[in-house]
C-alpha positions as CSV (number, residue, x, y, z in Angstrom):
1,X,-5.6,11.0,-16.6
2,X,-2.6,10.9,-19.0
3,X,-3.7,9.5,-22.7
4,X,-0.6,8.5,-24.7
5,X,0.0,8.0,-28.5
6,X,2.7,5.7,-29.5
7,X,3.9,3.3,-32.3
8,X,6.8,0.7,-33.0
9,X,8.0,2.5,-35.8
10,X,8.6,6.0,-33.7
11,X,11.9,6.6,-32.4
12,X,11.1,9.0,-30.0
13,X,8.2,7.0,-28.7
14,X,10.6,3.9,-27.5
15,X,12.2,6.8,-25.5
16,X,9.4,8.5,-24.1
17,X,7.3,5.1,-23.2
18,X,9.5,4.3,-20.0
19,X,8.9,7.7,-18.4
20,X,5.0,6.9,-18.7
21,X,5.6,3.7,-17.3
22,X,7.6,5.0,-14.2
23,X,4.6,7.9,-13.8
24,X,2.2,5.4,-14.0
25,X,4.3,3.3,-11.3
26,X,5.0,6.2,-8.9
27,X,1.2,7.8,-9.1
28,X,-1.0,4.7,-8.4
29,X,-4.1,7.1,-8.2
30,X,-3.0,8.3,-11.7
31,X,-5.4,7.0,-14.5
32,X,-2.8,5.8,-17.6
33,X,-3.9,4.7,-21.0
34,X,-1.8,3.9,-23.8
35,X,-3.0,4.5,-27.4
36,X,-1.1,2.1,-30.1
37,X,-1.1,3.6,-33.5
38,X,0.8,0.6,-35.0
39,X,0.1,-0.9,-38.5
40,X,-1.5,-3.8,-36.7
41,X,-2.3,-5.2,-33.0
42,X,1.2,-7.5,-32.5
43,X,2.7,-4.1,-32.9
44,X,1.1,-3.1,-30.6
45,X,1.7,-5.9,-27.8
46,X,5.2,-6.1,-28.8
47,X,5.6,-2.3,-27.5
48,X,3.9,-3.5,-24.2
49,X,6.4,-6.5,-24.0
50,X,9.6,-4.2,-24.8
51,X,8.6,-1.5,-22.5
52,X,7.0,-3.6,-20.2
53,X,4.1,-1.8,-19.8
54,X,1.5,-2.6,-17.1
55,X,-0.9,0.4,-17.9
56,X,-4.2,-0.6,-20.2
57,X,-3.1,-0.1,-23.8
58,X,-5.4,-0.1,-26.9
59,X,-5.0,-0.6,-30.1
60,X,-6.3,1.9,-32.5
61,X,-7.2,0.2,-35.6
62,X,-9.0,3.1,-37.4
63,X,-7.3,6.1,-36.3
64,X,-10.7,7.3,-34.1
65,X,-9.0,8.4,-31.2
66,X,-6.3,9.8,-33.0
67,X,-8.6,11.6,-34.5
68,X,-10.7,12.8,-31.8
69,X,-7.4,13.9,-30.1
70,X,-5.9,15.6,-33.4
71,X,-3.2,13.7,-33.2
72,X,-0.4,14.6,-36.0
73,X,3.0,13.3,-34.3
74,X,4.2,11.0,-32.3
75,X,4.7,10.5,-29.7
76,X,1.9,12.8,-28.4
77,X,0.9,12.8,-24.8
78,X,-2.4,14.2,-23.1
79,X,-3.0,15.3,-19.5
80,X,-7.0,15.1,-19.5
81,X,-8.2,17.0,-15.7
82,X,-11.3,14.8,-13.7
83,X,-14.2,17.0,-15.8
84,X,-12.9,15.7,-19.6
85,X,-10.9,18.5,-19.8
86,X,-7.4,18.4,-21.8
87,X,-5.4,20.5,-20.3
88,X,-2.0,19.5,-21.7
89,X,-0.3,18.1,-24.8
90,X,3.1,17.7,-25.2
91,X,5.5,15.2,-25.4
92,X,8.4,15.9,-22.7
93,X,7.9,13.1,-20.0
94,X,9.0,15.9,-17.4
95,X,6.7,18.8,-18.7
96,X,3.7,15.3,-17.9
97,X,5.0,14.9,-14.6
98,X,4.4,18.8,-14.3
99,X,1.2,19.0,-15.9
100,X,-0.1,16.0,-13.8
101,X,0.3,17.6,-10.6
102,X,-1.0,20.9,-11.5
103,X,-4.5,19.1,-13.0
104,X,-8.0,19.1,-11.2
């Protein structure tokens, strides 16, 4: 499973958001969630509507899973193995790729 924060307002994010996308589209077994940490929700959809997006994307209103993932950055991208495990974290959409195929 790949977990990925993003927001509008980060550069880097608008850069590394098509990469997911063409994971999520080349590794249909591949479980992809998106994690929007915009100021509000049409942030949020408009990222899904630039990127076209077709992996489930949530909005993080409070910050939880920000939180629960330490998340200080973004962009900030998680490899999470079948037991819960995180086994990754980075932000290089080819150092995902890698850590995808060497998961459990």
């Amino acid at each position: 499973m790949v977990v990925d924060f993003f927001a509008e307002h980060c550069i880097p994010c608008g850069r590394s958001l098509p990469s997911i996308e063409a994971l999520h589209r080349a590794t249909p077994d591949l479980i992809v969630l998106g994690v929007s940490e915009d100021d509000d929700a049409a942030g949020a959809q408009r990222m899904v509507q630039r990127h076209d997006l077709t992996f489930p994307v949530v909005y993080d209103d409070q910050h939880a899973l920000a939180g629960r993932f330490r998340v200080s950055d973004l962009p900030a991208t998680f490899v999470v193995e079948a037991n819960g495990v995180v086994c990754w974290k980075g932000e290089d959409p080819d150092d995902v790729r890698a850590a995808v195929q060497s998961a459990k």
